[in-house]
N, C-alpha and C positions, 0 to 999 in steps of 0.2 A: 155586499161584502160577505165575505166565508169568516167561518170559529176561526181558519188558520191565520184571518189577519190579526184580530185579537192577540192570537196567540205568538204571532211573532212580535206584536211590541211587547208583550208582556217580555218574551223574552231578550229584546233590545232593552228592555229597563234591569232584567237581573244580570244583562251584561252590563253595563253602565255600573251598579251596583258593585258588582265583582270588580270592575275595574277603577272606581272612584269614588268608594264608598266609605270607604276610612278615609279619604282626603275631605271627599265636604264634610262627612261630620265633624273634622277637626277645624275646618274653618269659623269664626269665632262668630262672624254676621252671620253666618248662614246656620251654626248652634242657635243664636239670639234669634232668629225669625222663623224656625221650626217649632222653639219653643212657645214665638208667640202664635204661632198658625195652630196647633195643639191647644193653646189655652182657647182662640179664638173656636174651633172645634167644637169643645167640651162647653162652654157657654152655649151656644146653636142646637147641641144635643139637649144640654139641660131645660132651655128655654122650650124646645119640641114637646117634652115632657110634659115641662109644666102647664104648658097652655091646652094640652090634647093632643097633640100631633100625632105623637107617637101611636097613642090611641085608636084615635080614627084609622091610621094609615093599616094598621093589624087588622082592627074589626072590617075596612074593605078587603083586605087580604084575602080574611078568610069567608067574608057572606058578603060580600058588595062585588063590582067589577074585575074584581083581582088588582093586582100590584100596578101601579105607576112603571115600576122599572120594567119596561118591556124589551122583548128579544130586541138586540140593537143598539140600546142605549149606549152600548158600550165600544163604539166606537168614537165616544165623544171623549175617548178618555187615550192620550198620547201614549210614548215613552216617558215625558215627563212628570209629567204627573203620576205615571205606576211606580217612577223611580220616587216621587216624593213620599209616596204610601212607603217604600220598600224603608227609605231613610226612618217615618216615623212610626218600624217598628212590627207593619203590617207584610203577610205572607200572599202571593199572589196566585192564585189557584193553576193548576194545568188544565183542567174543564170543569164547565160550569155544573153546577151543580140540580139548575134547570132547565134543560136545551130551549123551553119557552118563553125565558124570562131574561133578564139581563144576565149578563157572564158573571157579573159580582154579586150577584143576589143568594143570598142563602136562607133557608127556615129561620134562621137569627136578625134576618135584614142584612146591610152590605155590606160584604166583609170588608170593604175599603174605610179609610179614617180621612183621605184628602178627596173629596169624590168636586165631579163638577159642577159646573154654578147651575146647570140646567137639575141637578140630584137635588142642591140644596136650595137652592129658589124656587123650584116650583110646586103653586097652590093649586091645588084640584078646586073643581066645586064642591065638593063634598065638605070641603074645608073650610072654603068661603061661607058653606051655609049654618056651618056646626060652628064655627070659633068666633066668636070676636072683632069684627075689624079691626079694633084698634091693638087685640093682641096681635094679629096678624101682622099691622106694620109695626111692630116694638120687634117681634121677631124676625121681619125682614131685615131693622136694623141691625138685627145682632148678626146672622146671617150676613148681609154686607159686610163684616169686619171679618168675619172669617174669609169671605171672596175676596177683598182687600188683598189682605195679607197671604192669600196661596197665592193670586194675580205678584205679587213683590217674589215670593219665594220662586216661585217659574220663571220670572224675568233674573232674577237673580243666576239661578243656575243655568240657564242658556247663555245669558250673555259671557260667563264668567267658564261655561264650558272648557273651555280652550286651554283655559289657565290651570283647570284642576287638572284636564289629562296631561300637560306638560309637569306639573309638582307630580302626579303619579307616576310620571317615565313609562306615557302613552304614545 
């Protein structure tokens, strides 16, 4: 796959956006499971922190193997799913910022807030050998509720597709 595929979901999700974007966000379930996809997020992030993750994941950045998100990654990433980033909030880039790394990946880590379950689950060994087991699965659980909940919020919005571009006079 070429940048240009990326590049056109990214922009089949700011069309979608433009065309349905005031329609789901007024939708009252799909308000209710954004919010809870957000909460489940920010738990995931805070738990990464607190256990090391964060940590580790910089210090290999910058003196270990380099980053996890490799060129590519990001084709694991739909229309959907860039439109759910665009709903909570987040900007989607026109090129990447490292032609050798993942499209989302920035000096900051990934500009994305709903990333995929392969972003958010998975544990290097680096990891396995510096943290904890049992933080590990405490973290996995918490992580599950976040894939949970994006896994509803992308069923939700595909199945219900239809319906929002007919309320948008699509």
């Amino acid at each position: 796959m070429k940048e240009s595929d990326i590049c056109h979901r990214i922009d089949l999700a700011y069309h979608l956006y433009k065309a349905l974007g005031q329609v789901l966000l007024q939708d009252k379930k799909l308000q209710a499971l954004l919010l809870q996809l957000d909460q489940n997020i920010e738990a995931t992030k805070k738990e990464m922190l607190a256990i090391g993750v964060v940590k580790e994941c910089a210090d290999c950045a910058v003196n270990g193997d380099g980053p996890c998100c490799g060129k590519r990654i990001e084709y694991k990433y739909d229309r959907i799913l860039l439109l759910i980033n665009l709903l909570l909030g987040k900007s989607l880039p026109i090129k990447p910022q490292d032609p050798h790394s993942c499209y989302f990946l920035t000096n900051d880590g990934c500009l994305l807030r709903a990333r995929h379950v392969i972003c958010v689950n998975y544990l290097c060994q680096r990891l396995h050998k510096n943290i904890p087991h049992e933080r590990l699965i405490q973290l996995q659980a918490i992580a599950g509720e976040e894939l949970n909940t994006l896994f509803i919020v992308e069923e939700y919005i595909k199945k219900n597709i239809e319906c929002f571009s007919e309320t948008a006079g699509i």
